[in-house]
N, C-alpha and C positions, 0 to 999 in steps of 0.2 A: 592710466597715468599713475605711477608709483606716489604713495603717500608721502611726500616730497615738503620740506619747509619753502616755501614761496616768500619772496623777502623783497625790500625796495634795492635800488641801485647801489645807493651808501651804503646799508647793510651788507648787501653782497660784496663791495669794496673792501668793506673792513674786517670781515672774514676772509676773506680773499689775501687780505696783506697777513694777517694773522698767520694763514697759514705758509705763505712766501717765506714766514720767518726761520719755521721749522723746515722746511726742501731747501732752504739754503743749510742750516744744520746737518742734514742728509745727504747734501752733497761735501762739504767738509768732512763728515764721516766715511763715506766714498772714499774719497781723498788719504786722510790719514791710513784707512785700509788700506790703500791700492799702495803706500807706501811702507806701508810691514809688509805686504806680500813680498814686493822689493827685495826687502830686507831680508826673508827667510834665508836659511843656509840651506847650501844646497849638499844633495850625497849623490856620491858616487855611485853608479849602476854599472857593476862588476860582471852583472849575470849576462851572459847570453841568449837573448830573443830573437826568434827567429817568423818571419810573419811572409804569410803567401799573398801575393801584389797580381794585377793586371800584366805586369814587365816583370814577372819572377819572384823568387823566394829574396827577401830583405831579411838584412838585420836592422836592429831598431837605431844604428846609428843611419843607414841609408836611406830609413824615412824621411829623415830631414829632406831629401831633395836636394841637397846643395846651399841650406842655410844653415845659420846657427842655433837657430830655435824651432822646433815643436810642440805643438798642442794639438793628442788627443781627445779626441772625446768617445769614450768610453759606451758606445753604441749597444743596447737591448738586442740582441739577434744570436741566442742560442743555436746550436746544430738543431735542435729538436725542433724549433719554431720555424713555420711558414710564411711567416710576416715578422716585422721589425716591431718593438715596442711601440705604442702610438706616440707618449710620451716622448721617447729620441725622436721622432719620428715629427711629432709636433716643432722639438728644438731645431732638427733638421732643415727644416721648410725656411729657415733663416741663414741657413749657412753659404749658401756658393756667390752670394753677392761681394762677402765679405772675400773672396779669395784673390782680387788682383790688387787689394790694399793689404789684405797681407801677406802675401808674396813680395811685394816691392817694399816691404818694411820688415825683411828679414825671419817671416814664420812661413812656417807649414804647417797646416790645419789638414788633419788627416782623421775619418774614422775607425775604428778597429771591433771588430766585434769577432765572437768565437765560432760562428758559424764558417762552413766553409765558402769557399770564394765562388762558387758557380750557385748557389743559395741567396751570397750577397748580392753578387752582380744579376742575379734576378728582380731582387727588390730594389735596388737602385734604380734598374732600368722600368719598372713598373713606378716610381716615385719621379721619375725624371732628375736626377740630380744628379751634376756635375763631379761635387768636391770627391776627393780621393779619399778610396776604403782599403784598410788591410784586412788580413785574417788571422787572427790569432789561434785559430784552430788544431788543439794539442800541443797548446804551449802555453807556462803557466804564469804568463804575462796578466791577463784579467785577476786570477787566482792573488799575486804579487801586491797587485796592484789596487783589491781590495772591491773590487766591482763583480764579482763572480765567486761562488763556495760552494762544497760539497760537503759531507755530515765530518770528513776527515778535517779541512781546514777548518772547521766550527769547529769541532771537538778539540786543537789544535790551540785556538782562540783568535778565531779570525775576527777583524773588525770592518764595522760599514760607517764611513763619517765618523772614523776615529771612535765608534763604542761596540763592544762586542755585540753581534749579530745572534738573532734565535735559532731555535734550531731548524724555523721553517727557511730560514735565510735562500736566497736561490741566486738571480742573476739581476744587476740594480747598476744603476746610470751612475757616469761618473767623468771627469774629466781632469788630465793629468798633463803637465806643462813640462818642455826639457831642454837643457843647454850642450851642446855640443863646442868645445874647443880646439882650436886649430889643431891640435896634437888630434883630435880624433874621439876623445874621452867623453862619454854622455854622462849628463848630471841629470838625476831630478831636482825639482824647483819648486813643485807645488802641486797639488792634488786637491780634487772640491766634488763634491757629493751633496744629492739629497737635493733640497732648494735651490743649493751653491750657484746651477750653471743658467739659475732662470732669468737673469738681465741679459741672456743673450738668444732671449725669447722674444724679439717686436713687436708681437703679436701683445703680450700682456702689456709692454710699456704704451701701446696705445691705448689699450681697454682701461688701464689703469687712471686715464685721464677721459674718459667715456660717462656720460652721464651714470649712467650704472654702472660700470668697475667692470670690475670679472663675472659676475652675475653667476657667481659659482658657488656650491657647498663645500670650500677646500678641496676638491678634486674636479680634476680638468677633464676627471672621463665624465662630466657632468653631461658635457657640452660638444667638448672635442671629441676630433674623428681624423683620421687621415688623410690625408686632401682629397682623394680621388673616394672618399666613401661619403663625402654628403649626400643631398640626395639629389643637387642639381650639376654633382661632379660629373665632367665625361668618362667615359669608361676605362679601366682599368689598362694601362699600356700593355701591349702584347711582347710575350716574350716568345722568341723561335717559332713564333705563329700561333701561338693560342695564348687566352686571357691567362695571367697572372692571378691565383685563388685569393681573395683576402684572408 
């Protein structure tokens, strides 16, 4: 049993209201946030990206699907890597419930990474997940977009989470938001890095009310694993007939 303060009911009540005072503060802060985000101005994306899909080569206005909004999310999966970051990967494990509320509310929740597309759709099909992946592979959408660098864009002055990046900089999670207008014209909206995309992690919002919290050292690879790499996970989905390598 962790060395824990033990207290009577009252006690615990009135800590308890205490703290009710500040998650209402937190949630008004929420709030006010979620209302500059709103607010941001939006810019114009002149550039042309081009992204390889399941159904064909897209431009990034035909992500959409046939809405007027987009949010990527900014997927770990290099051409060089055999597996998907655990991180995305953790975020991931949250995503395909959320797809028939937002599809009927006007989004499309797409992921995109720079790996090529018979690489992704391996790891997809070894993670089981539904939601839709592009490839942005040989296109300098990641690069653009601030989730992906080479020694050229560092030395150029590329930034991660709006501050320039080291020189070890490499490939780092990200998620970007976009408006599409009847005339056809994409806008960006908004972009989040780093911590940004972690309230749409579950998984913490419930640990985070858990007797022990996250029970973490600030890093999730403390603890975390990829779904199917616990140790009481079933085995790895098969792809074309043989296991998928972690």
């Amino acid at each position: 049993m962790p060395n824990h303060k033990v207290a009577s009911r009252e006690e615990w009540l009135e800590a308890r209201k205490a703290l009710l005072a500040h998650e209402k503060e937190e949630t008004r802060l929420r709030d006010r946030n979620a209302a500059e985000r709103l607010a941001l101005p939006w810019v114009k994306v002149d550039k042309a990206y081009a992204f390889d899909t399941p159904s064909g080569r897209k431009t990034l206005a035909e992500l959409f699907d046939g809405r007027s909004q987009l949010v990527v999310y900014h997927f770990m999966l290099p051409p060089e890597w055999e597996a998907g970051c655990p991180g995305c990967s953790f975020l991931a494990d949250h995503l395909d419930g959320t797809l028939p509320h937002l599809n009927h509310h006007d989004v499309t929740l797409i992921a995109v990474a720079r790996a090529p597309l018979d690489k992704i759709a391996a790891y997809k099909a070894r993670m089981g997940w539904k939601f839709p992946w592009a490839s942005s592979f040989e296109s300098d959408f990641n690069y653009d977009f601030g989730v992906s660098f080479t020694p050229q864009t560092i030395a150029a002055g590329a930034t991660y989470n709006f501050e320039p990046v080291g020189e070890d900089a490499g490939e780092s999670p990200g998620m970007s938001a976009f408006y599409k207008d009847e005339a056809g014209q994409v806008f960006h909206t908004y972009s989040s890095y780093g911590r940004g995309g972690e309230e749409l992690i579950g998984t913490y919002m419930v640990l985070d009310r858990a007797p022990l919290g996250r029970n973490e050292s600030g890093n999730m690879g403390d603890w975390m694993r990829r779904h199917d790499e616990y140790e009481d996970a079933a085995p790895a989905k098969a792809c074309h007939g043989e296991a998928v390598p972690a």
